[in-house]
C-alpha positions in Angstrom: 15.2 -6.7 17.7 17.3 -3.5 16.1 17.1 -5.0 12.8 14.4 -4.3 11.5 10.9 -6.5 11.8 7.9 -7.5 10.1 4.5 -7.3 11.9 1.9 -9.6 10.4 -1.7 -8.5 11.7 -3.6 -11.5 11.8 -5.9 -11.2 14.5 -9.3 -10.6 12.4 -11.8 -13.5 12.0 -13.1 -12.3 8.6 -16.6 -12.1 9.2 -17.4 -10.8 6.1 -15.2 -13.5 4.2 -17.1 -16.3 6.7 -14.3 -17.7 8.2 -10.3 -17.6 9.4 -9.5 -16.4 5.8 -6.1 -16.5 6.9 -5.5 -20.1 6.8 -7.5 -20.5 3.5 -5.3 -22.3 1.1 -4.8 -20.3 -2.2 -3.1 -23.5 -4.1 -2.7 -26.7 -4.2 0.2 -27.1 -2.6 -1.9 -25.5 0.9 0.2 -22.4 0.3 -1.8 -19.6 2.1 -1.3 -15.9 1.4 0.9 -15.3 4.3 3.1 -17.3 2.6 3.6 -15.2 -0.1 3.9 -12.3 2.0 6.5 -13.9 4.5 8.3 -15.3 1.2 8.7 -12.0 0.1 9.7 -10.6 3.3 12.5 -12.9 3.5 13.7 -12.0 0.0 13.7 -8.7 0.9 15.9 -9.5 3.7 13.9 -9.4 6.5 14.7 -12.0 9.7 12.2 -11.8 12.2 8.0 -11.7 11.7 5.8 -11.0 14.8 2.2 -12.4 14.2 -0.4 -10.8 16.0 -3.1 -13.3 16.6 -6.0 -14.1 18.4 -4.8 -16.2 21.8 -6.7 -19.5 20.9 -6.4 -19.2 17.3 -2.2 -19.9 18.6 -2.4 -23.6 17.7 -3.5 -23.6 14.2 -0.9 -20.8 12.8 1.7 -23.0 14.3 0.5 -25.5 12.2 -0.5 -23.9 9.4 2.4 -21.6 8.8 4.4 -20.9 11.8 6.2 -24.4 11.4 6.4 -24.2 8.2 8.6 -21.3 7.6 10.3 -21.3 11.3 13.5 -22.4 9.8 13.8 -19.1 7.4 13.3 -16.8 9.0 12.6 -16.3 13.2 9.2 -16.2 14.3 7.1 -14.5 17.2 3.5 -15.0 18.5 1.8 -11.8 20.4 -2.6 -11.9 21.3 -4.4 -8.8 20.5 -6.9 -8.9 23.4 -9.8 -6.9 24.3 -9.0 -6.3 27.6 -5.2 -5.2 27.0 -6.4 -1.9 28.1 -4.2 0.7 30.2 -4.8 1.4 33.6 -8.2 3.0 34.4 -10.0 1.5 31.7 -11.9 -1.7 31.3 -14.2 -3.2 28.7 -17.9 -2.0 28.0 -20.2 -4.7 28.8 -21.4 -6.2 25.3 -18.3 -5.3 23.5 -17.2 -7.8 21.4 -15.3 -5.8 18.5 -11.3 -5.5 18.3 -9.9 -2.0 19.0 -8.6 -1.7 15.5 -5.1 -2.0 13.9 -3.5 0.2 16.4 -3.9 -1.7 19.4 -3.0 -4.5 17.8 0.0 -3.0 17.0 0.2 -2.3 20.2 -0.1 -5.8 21.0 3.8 -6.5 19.7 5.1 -3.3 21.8 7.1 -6.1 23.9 8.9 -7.6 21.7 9.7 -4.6 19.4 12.6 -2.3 20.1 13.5 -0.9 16.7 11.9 -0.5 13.2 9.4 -2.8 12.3 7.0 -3.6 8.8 3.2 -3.7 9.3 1.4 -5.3 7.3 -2.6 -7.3 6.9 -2.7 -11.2 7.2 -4.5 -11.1 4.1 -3.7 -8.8 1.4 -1.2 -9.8 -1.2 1.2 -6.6 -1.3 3.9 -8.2 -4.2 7.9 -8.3 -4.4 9.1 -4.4 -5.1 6.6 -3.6 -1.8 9.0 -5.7 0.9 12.0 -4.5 -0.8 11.0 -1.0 -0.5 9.6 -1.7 2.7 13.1 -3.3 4.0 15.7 -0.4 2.5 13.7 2.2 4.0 14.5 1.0 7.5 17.5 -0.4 7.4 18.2 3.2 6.1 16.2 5.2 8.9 15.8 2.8 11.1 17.4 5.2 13.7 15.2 8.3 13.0 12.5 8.9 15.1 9.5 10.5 13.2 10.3 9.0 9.7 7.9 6.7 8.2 6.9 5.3 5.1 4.4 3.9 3.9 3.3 1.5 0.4 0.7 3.4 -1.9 -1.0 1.6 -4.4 -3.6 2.7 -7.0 -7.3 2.8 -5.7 -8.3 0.5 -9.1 -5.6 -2.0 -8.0 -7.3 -2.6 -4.7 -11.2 -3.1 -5.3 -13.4 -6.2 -5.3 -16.6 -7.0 -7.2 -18.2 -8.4 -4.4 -18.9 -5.8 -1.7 -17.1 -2.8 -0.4 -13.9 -2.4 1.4 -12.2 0.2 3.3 -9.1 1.7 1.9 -6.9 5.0 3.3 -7.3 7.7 1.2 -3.7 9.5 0.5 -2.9 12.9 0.0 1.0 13.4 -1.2 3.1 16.8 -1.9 5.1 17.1 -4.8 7.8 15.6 -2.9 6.1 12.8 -2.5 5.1 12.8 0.9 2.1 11.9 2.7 0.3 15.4 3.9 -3.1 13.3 4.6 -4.6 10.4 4.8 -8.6 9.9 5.2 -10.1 6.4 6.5 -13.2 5.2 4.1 -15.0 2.3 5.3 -17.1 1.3 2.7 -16.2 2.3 -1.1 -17.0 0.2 -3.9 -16.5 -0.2 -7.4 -17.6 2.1 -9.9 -17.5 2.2 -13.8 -14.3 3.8 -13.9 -13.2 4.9 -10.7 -15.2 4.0 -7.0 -17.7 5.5 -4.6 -17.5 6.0 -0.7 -20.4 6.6 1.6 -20.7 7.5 5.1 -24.0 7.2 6.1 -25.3 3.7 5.5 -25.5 4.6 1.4 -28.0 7.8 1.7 -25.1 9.7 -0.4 -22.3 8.8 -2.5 -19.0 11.1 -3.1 -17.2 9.9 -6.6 -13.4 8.5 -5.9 -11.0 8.0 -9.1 -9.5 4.6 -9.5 -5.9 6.6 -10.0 -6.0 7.8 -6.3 -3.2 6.3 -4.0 -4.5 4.2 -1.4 -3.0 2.8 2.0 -3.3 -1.3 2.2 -2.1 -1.0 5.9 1.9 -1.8 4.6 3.6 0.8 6.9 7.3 1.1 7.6 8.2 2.6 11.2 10.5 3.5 13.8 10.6 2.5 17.0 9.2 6.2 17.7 5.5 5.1 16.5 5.3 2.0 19.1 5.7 5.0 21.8 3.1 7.3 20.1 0.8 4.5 19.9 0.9 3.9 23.5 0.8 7.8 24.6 -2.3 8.1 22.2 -4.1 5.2 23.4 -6.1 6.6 26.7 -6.3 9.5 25.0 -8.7 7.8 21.9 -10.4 5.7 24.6 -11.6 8.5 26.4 -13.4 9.8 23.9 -14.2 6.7 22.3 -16.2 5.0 25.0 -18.3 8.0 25.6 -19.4 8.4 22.0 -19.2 4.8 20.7 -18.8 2.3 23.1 -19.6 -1.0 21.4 -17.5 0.1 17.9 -15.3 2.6 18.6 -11.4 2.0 16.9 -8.3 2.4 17.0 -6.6 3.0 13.2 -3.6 3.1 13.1 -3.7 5.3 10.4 -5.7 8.0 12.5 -2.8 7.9 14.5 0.0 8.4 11.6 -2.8 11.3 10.4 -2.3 12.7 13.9 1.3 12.8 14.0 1.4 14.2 10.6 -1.2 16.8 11.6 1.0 17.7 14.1 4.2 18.0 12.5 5.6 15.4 14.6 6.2 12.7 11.9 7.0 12.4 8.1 6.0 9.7 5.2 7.2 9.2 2.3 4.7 7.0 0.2 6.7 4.6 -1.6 4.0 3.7 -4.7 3.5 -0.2 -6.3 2.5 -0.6 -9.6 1.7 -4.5 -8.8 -1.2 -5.4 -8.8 -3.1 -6.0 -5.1 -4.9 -9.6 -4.1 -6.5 -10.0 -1.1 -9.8 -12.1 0.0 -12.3 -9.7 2.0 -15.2 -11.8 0.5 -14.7 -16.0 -0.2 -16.0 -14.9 -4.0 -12.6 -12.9 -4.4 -10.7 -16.3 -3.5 -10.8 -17.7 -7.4 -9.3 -14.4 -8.5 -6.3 -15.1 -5.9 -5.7 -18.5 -6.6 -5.6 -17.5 -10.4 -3.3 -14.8 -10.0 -1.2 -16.9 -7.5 -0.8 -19.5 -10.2 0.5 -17.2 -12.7 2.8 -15.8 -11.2 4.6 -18.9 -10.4 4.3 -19.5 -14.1 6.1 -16.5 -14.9 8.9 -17.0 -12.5 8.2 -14.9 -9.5 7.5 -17.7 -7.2 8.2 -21.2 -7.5 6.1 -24.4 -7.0 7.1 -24.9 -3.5 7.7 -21.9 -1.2 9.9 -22.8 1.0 11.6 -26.2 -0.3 
C-alpha cells in the first residue's frame, strides 16, 4: 500500500463509556461514528482503512461496519494483542491493560509500506480534517521524517461528564510542532480546563484556546520503523517501574523524535467542532450534532447509499 492509508484504532473497550462504544449507533439509521469518519476519509480520497481491533471483537465490526462500507473503499483487519511483544519480553503476570496507541500502531506494521492516517475509533474529527490529512501525504508521502498532525482547540474537545486525556501542543511561529505534553485527566473549567497529575491533590489551569492532539496523525512510512526501534527500548524501562500500566503513546514517541531532531510536524489546525463519546452521557450531544449536520448538507441521510 504506497498510497497512502488510513489507520482506524479501535481496539479499546471503553471502560469508562461501559461498553464497545464503537459500535454504538449515533442515529437511526444504525450509522456509528466510524462511519462518519470512514465517510470522510473516502471523500478525501483515501482507498484503503486498516482497523486495529481486538481478535474476538473480528466478527461484530464485520458486521457492523466492515460490510457495510467494503465496496467503497478496501478494507483491512489487524489484533492489537498483549503479547505481540519482541523477542526477550513477555507479559507481567496480572497484566491486563493494552500497551497504548503505539503498539497498536504497531499492530498494522504488516500491512503498511507507505504513508498512512491514524486516527481514534471514536472521536468525530470532521470533513477539512481528512482532506488535510490526505494532501499532506499524497504530497510527502516519500519523506521520511515529515509528519503532520490535526490540532484542534482544547474548548472544542472537553466533556461535561468526566475528564479526558488530550496532547498538549506546542507550535513555532511556523507552525510546527516543537512539543507535545500527554495529560491524562483534564476537565472542564469555567473558561478554559484543569489537569492534574497526582490523583487531584493539585490542579495547573489550561486555556480552552490551547491546540490539542485528538490522536489524527499523518505519517510516513519512517514512523512504523521508529515505532518498532523504540519499542524494547520503552519496555525496558516500563516493566521495571510500572509493570501492570505502563504505555506506549504514540505521541511520546513523535515527542521523542522531535526532541531529537529526527522528525518534523506541521500541525494542521480544525476549527470544526470535535464529538466523541468517552462517557455514554456525551452520546445525546453526538447524536444531536450528527443530525444537524445532515440537516445542513454535510452528510446525507444514508452514508453509503
Amino acid at each position: 500500500m504506497n498510497r497512502p492509508v488510513l489507520v482506524v484504532m479501535a481496539a479499546g473497550m471503553g471502560s469508562r463509556y461501559g461498553g464497545l462504544k464503537q459500535m454504538d449507533p449515533m442515529d437511526a439509521d444504525g450509522h456509528i461514528i466510524m462511519d462518519f469518519s470512514v465517510y470522510d476519509a473516502v471523500r478525501a480520497g483515501f482507498r484503503d482503512v486498516v482497523f486495529i481491533i481486538k481478535r474476538e471483537n473480528e466478527e461484530d465490526f464485520r458486521r457492523v461496519i466492515g460490510d457495510r462500507i467494503s465496496s467503497h473503499i478496501n478494507v483491512t483487519y489487524v489484533f492489537q494483542e498483549l503479547g505481540n511483544l519482541p523477542g526477550g519480553f513477555s507479559v507481567p503476570e496480572g497484566r491486563t491493560k493494552p500497551w497504548g496507541t503505539g503498539h497498536a500502531v504497531l499492530s498494522a506494521a504488516g500491512v503498511i509500506d507507505g504513508p498512512f492516517a491514524v486516527i481514534n475509533a471514536d472521536d468525530y474529527y470532521g470533513v477539512n480534517a481528512f482532506r488535510m490529512a490526505y494532501d499532506f501525504l499524497a504530497e510527502h508521502k516519500d519523506a521520511p521524517g515529515e509528519f503532520m498532525m490535526t490540532g484542534f482547540r482544547l474548548g472544542n474537545t472537553l466533556t461535561e461528564h468526566g475528564h479526558v486525556s488530550r496532547g498538549i501542543c506546542s507550535t513555532d511561529e511556523n507552525g510546527m510542532l516543537t512539543e507535545i505534553q500527554e495529560r491524562t485527566h483534564i476537565e472542564s473549567r469555567p473558561g478554559g480546563a484543569a489537569y492534574t497529575e497526582d490523583e487531584g491533590k493539585t490542579w495547573h489551569d489550561l486555556s480552552g484556546d490551547c491546540t490539542v492532539s485528538m490522536n489524527m496523525w499523518g505519517f510516513s512510512s519512517s514512523m512504523m520503523k521508529e515505532l518498532k526501534e523504540r519499542f524494547p527500548v520503552f519496555l525496558e524501562k516500563g516493566l521495571l517501574e510500572n509493570p501492570l500500566k505502563c504505555e506506549y503513546f504514540l505521541p511520546f514517541v513523535v515527542d521523542e523524535l522531535l526532541q531529537e531532531g529526527k522528525a518534523s510536524v506541521r500541525v494542521m489546525t480544525s476549527d470544526d467542532r470535535w464529538y466523541g463519546v468517552t462517557y455514554k452521557e456525551d452520546k445525546p450531544m453526538v447524536t444531536e450534532a450528527l443530525a444537524r449536520l445532515k440537516n445542513e448538507g454535510v452528510y446525507p441521510e444514508k452514508l453509503w447509499d
